[in-house]
C-alpha positions in Angstrom: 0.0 0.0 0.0 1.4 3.6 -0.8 0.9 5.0 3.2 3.2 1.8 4.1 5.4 2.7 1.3 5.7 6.6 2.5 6.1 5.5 5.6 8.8 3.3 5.1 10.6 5.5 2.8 10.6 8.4 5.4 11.9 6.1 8.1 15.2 5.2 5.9 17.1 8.4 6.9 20.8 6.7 7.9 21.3 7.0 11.7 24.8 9.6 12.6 28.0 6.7 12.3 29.3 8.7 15.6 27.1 9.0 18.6 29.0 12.0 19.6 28.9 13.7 16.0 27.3 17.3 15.7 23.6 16.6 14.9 22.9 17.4 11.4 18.8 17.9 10.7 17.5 15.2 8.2 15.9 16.6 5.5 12.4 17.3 4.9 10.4 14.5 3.0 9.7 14.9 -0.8 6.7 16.6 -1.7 5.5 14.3 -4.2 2.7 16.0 -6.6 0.9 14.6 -9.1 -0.5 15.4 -12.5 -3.0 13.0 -14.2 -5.2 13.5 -17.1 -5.8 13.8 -20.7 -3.8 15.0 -23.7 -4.0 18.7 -22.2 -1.9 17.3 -18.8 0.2 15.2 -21.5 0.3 19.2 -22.9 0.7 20.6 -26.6 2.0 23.9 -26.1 5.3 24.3 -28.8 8.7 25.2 -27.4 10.4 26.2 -30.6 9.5 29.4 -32.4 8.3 28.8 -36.2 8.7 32.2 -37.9 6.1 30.6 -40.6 3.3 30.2 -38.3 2.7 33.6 -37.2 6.1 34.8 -36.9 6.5 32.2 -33.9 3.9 33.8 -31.6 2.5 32.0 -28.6 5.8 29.5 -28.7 7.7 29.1 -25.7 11.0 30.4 -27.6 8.7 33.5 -28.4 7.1 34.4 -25.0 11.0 35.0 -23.6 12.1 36.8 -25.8 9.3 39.1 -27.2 9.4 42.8 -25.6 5.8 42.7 -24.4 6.3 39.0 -22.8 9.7 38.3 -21.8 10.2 40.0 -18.4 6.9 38.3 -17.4 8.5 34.9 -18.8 12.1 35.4 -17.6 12.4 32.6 -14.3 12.3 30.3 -17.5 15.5 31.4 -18.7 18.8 31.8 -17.5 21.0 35.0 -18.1 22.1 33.9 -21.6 18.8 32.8 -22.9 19.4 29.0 -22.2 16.2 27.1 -20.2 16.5 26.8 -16.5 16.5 23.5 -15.2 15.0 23.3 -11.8 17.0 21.8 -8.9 14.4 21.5 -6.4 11.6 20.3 -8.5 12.4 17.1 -10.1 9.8 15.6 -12.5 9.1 11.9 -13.6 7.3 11.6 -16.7 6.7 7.7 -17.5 10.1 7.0 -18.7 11.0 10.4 -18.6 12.8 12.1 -15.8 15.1 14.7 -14.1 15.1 18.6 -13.4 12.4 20.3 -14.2 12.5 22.3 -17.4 10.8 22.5 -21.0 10.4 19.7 -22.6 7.8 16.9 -21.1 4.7 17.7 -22.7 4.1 15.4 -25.9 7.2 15.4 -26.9 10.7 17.3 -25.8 9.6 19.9 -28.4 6.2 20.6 -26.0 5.2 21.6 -22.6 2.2 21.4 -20.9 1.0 21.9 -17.7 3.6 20.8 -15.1 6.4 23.8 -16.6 4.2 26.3 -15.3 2.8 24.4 -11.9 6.1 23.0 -10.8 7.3 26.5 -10.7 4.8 27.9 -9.0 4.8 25.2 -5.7 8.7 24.9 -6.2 8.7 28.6 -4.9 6.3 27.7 -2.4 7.6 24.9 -1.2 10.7 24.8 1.0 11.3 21.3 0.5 12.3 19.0 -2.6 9.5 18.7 -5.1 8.6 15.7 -7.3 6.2 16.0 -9.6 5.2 12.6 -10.8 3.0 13.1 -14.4 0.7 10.3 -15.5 -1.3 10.9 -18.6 -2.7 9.5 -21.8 -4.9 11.1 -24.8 -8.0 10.5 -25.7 -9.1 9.5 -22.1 -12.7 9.7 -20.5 -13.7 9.4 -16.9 -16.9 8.0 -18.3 -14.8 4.7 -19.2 -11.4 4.9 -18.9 -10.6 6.6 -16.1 -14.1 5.4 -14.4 -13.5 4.7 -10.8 -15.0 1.5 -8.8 -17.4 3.9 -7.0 -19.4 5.2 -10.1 -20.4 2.1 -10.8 -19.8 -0.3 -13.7 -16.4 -1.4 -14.8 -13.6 -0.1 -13.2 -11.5 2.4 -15.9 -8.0 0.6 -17.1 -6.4 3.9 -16.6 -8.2 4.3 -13.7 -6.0 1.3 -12.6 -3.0 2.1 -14.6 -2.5 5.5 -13.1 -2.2 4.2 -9.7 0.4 1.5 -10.9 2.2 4.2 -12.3 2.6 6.3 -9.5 3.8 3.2 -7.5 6.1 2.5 -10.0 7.7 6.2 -10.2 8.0 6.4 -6.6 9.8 3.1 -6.5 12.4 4.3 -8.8 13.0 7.6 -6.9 16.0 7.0 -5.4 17.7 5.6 -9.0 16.2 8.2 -10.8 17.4 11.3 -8.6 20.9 11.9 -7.3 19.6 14.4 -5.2 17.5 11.4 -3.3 19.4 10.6 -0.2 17.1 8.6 1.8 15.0 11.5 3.3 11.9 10.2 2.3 8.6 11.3 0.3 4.9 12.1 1.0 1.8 12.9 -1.0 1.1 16.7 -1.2 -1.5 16.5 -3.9 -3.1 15.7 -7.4 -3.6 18.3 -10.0 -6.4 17.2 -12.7 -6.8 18.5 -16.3 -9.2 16.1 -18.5 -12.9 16.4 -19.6 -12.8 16.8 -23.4 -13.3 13.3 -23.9 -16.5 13.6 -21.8 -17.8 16.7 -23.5 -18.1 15.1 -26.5 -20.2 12.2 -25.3 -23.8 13.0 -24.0 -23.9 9.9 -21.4 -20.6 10.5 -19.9 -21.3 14.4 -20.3 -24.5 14.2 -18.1 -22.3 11.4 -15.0 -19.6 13.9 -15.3 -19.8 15.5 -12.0 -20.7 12.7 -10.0 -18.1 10.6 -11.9 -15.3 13.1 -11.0 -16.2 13.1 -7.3 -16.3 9.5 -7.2 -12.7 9.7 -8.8 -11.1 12.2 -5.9 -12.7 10.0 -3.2 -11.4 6.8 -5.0 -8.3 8.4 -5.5 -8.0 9.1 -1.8 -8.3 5.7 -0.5 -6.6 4.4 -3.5 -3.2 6.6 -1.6 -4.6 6.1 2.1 -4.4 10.3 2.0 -8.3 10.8 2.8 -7.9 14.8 2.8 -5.5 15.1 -0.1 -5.8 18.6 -2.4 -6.9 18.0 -5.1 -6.9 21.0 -7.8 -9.5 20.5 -10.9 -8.3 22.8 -14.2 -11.3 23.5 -16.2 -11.9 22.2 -19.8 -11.7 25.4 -21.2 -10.8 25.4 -24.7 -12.4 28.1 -26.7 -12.1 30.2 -24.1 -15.1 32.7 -23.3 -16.4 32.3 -27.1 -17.5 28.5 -26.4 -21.3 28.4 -26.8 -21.9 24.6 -27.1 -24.3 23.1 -24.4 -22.5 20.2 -23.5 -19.0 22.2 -23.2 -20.6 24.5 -20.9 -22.3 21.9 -19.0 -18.9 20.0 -17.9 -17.1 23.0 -17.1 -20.3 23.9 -14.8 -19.6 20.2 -13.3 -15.9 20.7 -12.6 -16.8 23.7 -11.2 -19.6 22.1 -9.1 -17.5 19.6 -7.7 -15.2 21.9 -6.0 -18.1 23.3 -3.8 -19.3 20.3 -2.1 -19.2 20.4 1.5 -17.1 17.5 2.1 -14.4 18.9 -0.4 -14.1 22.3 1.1 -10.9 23.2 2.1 -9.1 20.3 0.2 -10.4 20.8 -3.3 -10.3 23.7 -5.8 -11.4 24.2 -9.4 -9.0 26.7 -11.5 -11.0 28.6 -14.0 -9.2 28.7 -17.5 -11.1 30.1 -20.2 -9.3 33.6 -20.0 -6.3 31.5 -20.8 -7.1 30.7 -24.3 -5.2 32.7 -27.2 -6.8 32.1 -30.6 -5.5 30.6 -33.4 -3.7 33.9 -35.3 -1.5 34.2 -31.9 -1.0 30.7 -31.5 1.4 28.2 -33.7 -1.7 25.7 -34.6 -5.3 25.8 -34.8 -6.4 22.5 -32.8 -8.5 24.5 -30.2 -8.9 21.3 -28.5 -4.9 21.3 -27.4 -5.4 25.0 -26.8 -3.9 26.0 -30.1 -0.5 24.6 -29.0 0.1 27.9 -27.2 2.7 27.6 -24.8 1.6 30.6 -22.7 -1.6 29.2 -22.2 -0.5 25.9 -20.8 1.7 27.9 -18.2 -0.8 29.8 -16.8 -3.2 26.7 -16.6 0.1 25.3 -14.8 0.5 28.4 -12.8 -3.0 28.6 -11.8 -3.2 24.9 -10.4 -0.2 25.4 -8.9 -1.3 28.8 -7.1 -4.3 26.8 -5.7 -2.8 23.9 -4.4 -0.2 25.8 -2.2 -3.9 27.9 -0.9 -4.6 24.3 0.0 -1.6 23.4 1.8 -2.0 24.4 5.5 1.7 24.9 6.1 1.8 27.3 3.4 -1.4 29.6 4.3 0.9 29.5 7.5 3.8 31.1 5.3 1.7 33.6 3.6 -0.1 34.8 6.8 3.4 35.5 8.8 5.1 36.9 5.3 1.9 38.8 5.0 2.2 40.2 8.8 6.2 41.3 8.7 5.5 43.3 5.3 
C-alpha cells in the first residue's frame, strides 16, 4: 500500500556513524505531486519558435524573448537565454525524468502543464519537489478513467494510473541523485481532462458525479483521505465556447469543487481567460489550446497557485510573510 510505502521511505534516513557527531537535521520529505489527465496534462504547447506560423507567436522560444512577454516569462530562462532547469523540482514523466525544465509535454519539443505548476509550488515549497505526471490522450472518466465507486467497470487507466505512481516512486531514489534517503509524502493531485467527456452525451450528463467518485477513489486508493486536489477546467475556446455540453462539464468541474465534504481540500481553476486564438497561437487545434505555450503555463501556474492555498503549512507562510510586510 502507498501509506506503508511513505512511511517506510521516510523512516530510511541513515542514523549519525558517531554517537557524539554534531547533529545534522535530516531533511524534509519529498513533496511528491501529481499530475494526471488527458492529452491537455500530456500538454501541446510548442517550445520552438516557427517564424512561418505567425512569426512564432505563442511558442515558448517566443514568450522569452518578445518585448511585451519576456520580463513576465524570464524565471524560465537563464541569463544567456538558455532554459533553467530546476533543482528542487524534479519531474518523472513515464520513462521520462530529471530537473524540471521545458520539454515533457508530448514530446521534448512541448510543454504542458507541469512547466508552469512545478514552478509555481517549487517557490512555495521549502522542501524538494517531485512532480510525478501520469497521462494519456484520448481519455474519459466515463470509461477509462471510471473509478470502482461510479459504478460499472472499473476504468483501465483508472488502474493504470495508480500502478504508475507506484512504480515512479519506487524508482526515486535511482532516478534522482539528489534522493538521499530523506523520504517522500503525497502533497496533492492536480487534474486537467474532460474533453473526452464533453463530446459524449452519457458521460457528459455522470460527469460531475463521476469526478467526485474519482477524488474519493483516488484518496483511498493513496490512504491520504484529505489530499488537495486541484481540478483545471476544460476550457478550450475560451469565453467564445457556446456549445451546451461544453458549458455543462465546465459547470460540473466547477460544481464539484463546492461540495461540503471537499471544502478546504479541493479547488477548481477557472481557465477560459487562458485561451489565445488561433492567429497568436502556432496551430489551430482549439482542443490542445492552439499549442500555445503561454496558455498551458498559466493553466500550470493557476493549479499550482491553488494547491499551495490548499496546503495548511503554506497559508501558515503567507499569513506571517503577509504580517512582517
Amino acid at each position: 500500500m502507498l501509506r506503508t510505502l511513505f512511511l517506510l521511505a521516510a523512516a530510511a534516513a541513515p542514523a549519525p556513524l558517531f554517537a557524539d557527531a554534531e547533529a545534522v537535521p535530516p531533511k524534509k520529505p519529498v513533496q511528491v505531486f501529481i499530475l494526471a489527465g488527458q492529452s491537455n496534462m500530456v500538454g501541446a504547447g510548442t517550445v520552438p519558435a516557427n517564424p512561418d506560423r505567425n512569426g512564432g507567436k505563442g511558442s515558448l522560444e517566443y514568450l522569452v524573448t518578445a518585448k511585451e512577454a519576456k520580463k513576465r516569462w524570464s524565471h524560465l530562462v537563464d541569463k544567456k537565454g538558455g532554459w533553467i532547469a530546476r533543482e528542487d523540482v524534479w519531474i518523472n514523466y513515464f520513462d521520462r525524468y530529471g530537473e524540471l525544465t521545458p520539454g515533457y509535454g508530448g514530446n521534448e519539443g512541448q510543454i504542458g502543464p507541469e512547466l508552469g505548476f512545478g514552478h509555481a509550488v517549487g517557490e512555495g515549497c521549502d522542501e524538494q519537489v517531485l512532480l510525478v505526471k501520469v497521462a494519456w490522450g484520448g481519455k474519459s472518466i466515463g470509461k477509462d478513467f471510471r473509478p470502482p465507486s461510479a459504478g460499472g467497470e472499473v476504468g483501465p487507466e483508472y488502474t493504470k494510473l495508480f500502478e504508475e505512481i507506484r512504480r515512479a516512486l519506487d524508482a526515486i531514489e535511482e532516478r534522482f541523485e539528489g534522493y538521499k534517503g530523506q523520504g517522500f509524502e503525497l502533497a496533492g493531485i492536480g487534474w486537467h481532462q474532460g474533453w473526452n467527456d464533453r463530446v459524449n452525451q452519457a458521460f457528459n450528463d455522470e460527469y460531475e458525479k463521476n469526478l467526485a467518485c474519482f477524488i474519493r477513489d483516488a484518496r483511498k486508493e493513496l490512504e491520504a483521505p484529505d489530499l488537495p486536489f486541484v481540478i483545471a477546467e476544460t476550457g478550450m475556446s475560451g469565453r467564445e465556447e457556446k456549445h451546451p455540453r461544453a458549458l455543462s462539464l465546465m459547470r460540473a468541474q466547477a460544481k464539484v469543487a463546492t461540495y461540503r465534504e471537499f471544502k478546504g481540500n479541493v479547488a477548481f481553476v477557472a481557465t477560459r481567460d487562458f485561451y489565445r486564438p488561433g492567429e497568436e497561437s502556432p496551430s489551430n487545434q482549439a482542443y490542445h489550446w492552439n499549442s500555445n505555450a503561454e496558455t498551458y503555463l498559466l493553466i500550470g501556474e493557476g493549479m499550482g497557485e491553488a494547491m499551495l492555498e490548499l496546503l495548511p503549512r503554506y497559508r501558515k507562510k503567507r499569513a506571517k510573510a503577509a504580517r512582517g510586510r
